[in-house]
N, C-alpha and C positions, 0 to 999 in steps of 0.2 A: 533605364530599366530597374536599376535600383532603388530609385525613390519612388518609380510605383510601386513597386515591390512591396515596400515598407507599409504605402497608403493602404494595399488590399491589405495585410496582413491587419495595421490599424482599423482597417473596418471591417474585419471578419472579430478581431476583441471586440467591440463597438458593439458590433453583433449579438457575441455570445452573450457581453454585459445586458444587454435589453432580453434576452430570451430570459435570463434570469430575474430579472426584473419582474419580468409579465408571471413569471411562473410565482413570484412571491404571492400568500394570501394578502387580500387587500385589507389592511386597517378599519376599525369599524371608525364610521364618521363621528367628528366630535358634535357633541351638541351645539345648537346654535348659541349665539351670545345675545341675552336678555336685553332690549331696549333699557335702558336706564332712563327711570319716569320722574325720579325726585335729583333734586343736589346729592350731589354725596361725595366720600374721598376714597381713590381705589389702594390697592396695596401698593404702589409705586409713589404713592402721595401726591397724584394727581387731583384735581379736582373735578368735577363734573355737572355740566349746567346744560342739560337737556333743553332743547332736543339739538343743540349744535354750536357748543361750545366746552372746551379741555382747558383746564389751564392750570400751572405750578407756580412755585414763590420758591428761587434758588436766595434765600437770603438778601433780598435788595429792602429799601427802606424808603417812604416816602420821599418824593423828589419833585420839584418843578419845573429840570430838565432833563426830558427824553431824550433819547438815541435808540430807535427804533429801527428795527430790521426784519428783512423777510429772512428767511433759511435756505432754500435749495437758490444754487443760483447766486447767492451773494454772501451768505457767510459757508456754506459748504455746495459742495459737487455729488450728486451718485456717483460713488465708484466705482460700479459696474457696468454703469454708461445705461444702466437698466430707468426703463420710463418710471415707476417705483421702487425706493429700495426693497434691494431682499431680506434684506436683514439688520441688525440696529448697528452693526458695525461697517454698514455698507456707503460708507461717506466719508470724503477726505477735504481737507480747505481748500478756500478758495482761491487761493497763497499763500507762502507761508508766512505773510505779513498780520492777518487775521486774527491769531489770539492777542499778539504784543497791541494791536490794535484797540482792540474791546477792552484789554485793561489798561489803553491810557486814558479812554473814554471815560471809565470806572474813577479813575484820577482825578479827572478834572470835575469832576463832582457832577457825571451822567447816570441817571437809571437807564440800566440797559434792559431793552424788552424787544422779544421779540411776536413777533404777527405772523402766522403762516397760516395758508390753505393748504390744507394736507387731501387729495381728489381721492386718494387712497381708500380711506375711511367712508362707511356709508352712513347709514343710521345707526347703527349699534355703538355708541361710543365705549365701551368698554369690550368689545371684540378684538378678534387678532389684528385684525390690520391698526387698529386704535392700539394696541400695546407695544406693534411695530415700532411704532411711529413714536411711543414714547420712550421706548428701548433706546431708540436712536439719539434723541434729543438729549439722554442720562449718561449716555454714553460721550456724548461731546463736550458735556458738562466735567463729565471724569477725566475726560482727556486734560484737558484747560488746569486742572487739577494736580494731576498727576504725572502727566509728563513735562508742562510748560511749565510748573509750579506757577500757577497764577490762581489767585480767588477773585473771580468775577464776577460777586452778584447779579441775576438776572430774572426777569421773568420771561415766560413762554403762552402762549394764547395760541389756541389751536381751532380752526374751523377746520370741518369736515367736509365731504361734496357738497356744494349747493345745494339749495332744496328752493323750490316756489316763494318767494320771502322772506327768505334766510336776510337776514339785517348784520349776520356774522362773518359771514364770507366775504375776503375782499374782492371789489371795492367798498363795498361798506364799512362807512366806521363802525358798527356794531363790539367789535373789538377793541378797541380806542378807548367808547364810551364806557362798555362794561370795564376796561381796568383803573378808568378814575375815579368813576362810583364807587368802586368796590375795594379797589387793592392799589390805592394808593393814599390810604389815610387821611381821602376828604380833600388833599393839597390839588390846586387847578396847577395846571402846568403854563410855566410862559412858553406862549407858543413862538415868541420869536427866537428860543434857543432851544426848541425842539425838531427833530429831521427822522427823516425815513429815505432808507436805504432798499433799493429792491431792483429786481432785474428786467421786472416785467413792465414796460415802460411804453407797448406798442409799436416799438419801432421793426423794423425788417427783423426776421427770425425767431422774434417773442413771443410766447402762448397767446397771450393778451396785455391788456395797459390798465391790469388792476393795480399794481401796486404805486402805478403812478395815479391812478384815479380814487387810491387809499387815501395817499396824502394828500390829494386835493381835497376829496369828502370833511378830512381832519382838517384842515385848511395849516399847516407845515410844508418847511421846505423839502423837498423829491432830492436824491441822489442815486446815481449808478453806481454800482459795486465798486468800478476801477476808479473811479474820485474817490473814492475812501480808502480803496486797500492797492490800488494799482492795476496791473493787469491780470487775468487770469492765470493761472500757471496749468500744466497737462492739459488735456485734450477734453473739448468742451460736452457736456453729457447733453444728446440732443431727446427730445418729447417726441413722440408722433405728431400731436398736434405743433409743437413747432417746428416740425420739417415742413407739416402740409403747410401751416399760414405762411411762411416762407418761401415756397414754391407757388401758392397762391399769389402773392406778392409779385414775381419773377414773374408768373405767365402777363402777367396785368402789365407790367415795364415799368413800376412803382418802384420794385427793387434798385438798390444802388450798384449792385452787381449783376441786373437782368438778363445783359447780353451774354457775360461769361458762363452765368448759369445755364443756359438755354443750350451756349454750347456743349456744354458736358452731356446735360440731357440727351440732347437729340443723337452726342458718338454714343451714348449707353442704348439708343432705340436702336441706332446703324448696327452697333456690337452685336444686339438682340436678333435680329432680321438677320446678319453672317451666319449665326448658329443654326437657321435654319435651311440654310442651304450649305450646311455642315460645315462652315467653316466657324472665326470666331471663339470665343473665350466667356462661358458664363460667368466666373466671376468677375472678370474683369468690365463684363456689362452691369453688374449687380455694384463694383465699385464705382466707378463713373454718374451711376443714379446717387448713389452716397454721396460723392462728392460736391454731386450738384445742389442737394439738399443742406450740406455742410456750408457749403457759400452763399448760399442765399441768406442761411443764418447771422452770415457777416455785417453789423452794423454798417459800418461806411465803406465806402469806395477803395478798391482795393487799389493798392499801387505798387512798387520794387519797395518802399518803404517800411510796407506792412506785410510784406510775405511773412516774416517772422512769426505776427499776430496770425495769420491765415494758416500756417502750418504748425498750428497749438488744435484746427479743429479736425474735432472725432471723424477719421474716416481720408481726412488727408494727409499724403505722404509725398516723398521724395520723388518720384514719378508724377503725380499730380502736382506740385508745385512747378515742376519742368515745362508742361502744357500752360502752368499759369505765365509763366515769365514769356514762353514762347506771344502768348496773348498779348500781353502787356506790349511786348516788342511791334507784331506785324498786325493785331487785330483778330488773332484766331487761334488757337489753340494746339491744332497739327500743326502750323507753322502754314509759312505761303505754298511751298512746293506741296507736302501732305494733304493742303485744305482742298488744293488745284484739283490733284489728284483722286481727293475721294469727291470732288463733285463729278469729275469725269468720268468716274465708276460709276456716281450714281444714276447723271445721264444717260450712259451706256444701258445701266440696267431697266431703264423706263424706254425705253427704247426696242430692248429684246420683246421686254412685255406687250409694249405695242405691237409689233411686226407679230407678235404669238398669237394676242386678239382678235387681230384683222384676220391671221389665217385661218382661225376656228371659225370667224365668222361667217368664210366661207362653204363651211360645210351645213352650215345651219340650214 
């Protein structure tokens, strides 16, 4: 009684804080932000190449070899787990191997540049979402800086959403080409000690396989984040779009963890269906959807080896790994007795329903 207690009083403040809220006048809207039609540089010392390219020079110097990299994903995580950052401090590494990383690269005589598609950003390049995003990127820069003490010269290249021909956006080199024509002193790069580093590679849980069809376009060697820096460390930031292609995946039996996925699924539909014959637990049907979605995201086959790696993603916990070991063991996730048993309910309940049909039919 006393932790609801707590919960109502929590959502009677909850409450009041939104009455206040709504009772605030509303802000007049800012003006929109100007398409930018010529090159220019903005006050952040950005640059700007209309209609879909950003790009900065953190101090690097012509080079003939790259060390190329995407951002979200392999050199940083959203920290809020949010499908865009909210804010320019909204990003943490991708372990903490990552800076010492980039400046041994710098060492051994790499330009480091990074390539990102930022979906964020629309057309406006010099809008909020476009200074979000550069916010972010000064901000990591600073960090590198100031708290690792490291000076890592770097560049950054930024495409926006897609557009019909966009030649900027990965997969396209559009990005590549634009920084050896322009911002790299005329030097061709040797491509055989050139690489790209990215997360989005096609496989089970990934938005897409641009960054692997980046470096193919550019024709360099492809790497995953954890061949460079290791494994992920905290709990992995998932996309709407890569939960659906990941469950897309799973429904098809492509996935490497199709079967376990499907179980979770289907106890979160079972969980859903209790609630409404009042029994059951909404969240715990809305986490079981999560989790299902969290494991489909999982590159390879999961085993008692890789629980470790499985319970780093967003959404799974100590309860959920208990279901997975149970899997691993007998094939099923309740375990043998539990699985028995909820099939026995379930046929009991299609059963009821029948004998209930047939009797209504009779009054027809």
């Amino acid at each position: 009684m006393g932790k609801r207690k707590e919960q109502d009083e929590l959502s009677s403040e909850e409450l009041d804080d939104e009455v206040e809220v709504k009772a605030k006048p509303k802000k007049p809207r800012a003006p929109r932000a100007k398409k930018v039609a010529e090159p220019s540089v903005d006050e952040l010392g950005y640059n700007i190449e209309p209609p879909s390219l950003i790009w900065k020079d953190f101090g690097t110097k012509p080079n003939a070899k790259i060390a190329a990299f995407d951002l979200d994903g392999t050199l940083v995580e959203v920290k809020s787990g949010a499908q865009f950052p909210k804010h320019a401090g909204d990003w943490r590494w991708f372990n903490k191997k990552v800076p010492a990383k980039l400046a041994e690269f710098a060492e051994e005589g790499y330009k480091i540049v990074l390539f990102t598609n930022q979906g964020s950003i629309k057309s406006a390049l010099g809008g909020a979402a476009a200074k979000k995003v550069k916010g972010r990127i000064d901000d990591i820069a600073k960090k590198l800086k100031e708290e690792h003490k490291l000076d890592v010269p770097w560049q950054v290249f930024i495409a926006p959403q897609m557009t019909p021909g966009d030649a900027m956006h990965k997969p396209a080199p559009g990005m590549w080409q634009f920084m050896l024509e322009h911002c790299n002193g005329g030097l061709q790069p040797d491509m055989k000690q050139c690489f790209f580093v990215g997360d989005a590679d096609g496989t089970a849980g990934t938005h897409s396989d641009s960054d692997l069809g980046f470096a193919k376009a550019v024709g360099i060697t492809f790497k995953a984040p954890a061949e460079v820096f290791g494994p992920m460390e905290g709990k992995a930031s998932l996309s709407a779009e890569q939960r659906k292609a990941a469950m897309e995946a799973a429904h098809s039996g492509s996935g490497p963890n199709a079967e376990l996925v499907l179980q979770f699924e289907q106890l979160s539909k079972d969980t859903f269906e209790a609630i409404k014959r009042g029994e059951g637990d909404a969240f715990r049907a809305s986490a079981y959807k999560k989790v299902a979605e969290a494991l489909a995201t999982f590159p390879s086959k999961i085993s008692t080896d890789s629980l470790k790696e499985v319970g780093k993603l967003k959404g799974v916990g100590k309860g959920s790994l208990d279901k997975i070991k149970k899997y691993l063991e007998c094939g099923h996730i309740q375990g043998e007795e539990e699985a028995a048993a909820a099939a026995a309910e379930q046929q009991q309940q299609k059963e009821t329903f029948s004998k209930a049909t047939e009797a209504a039919m009779q009054f027809m």
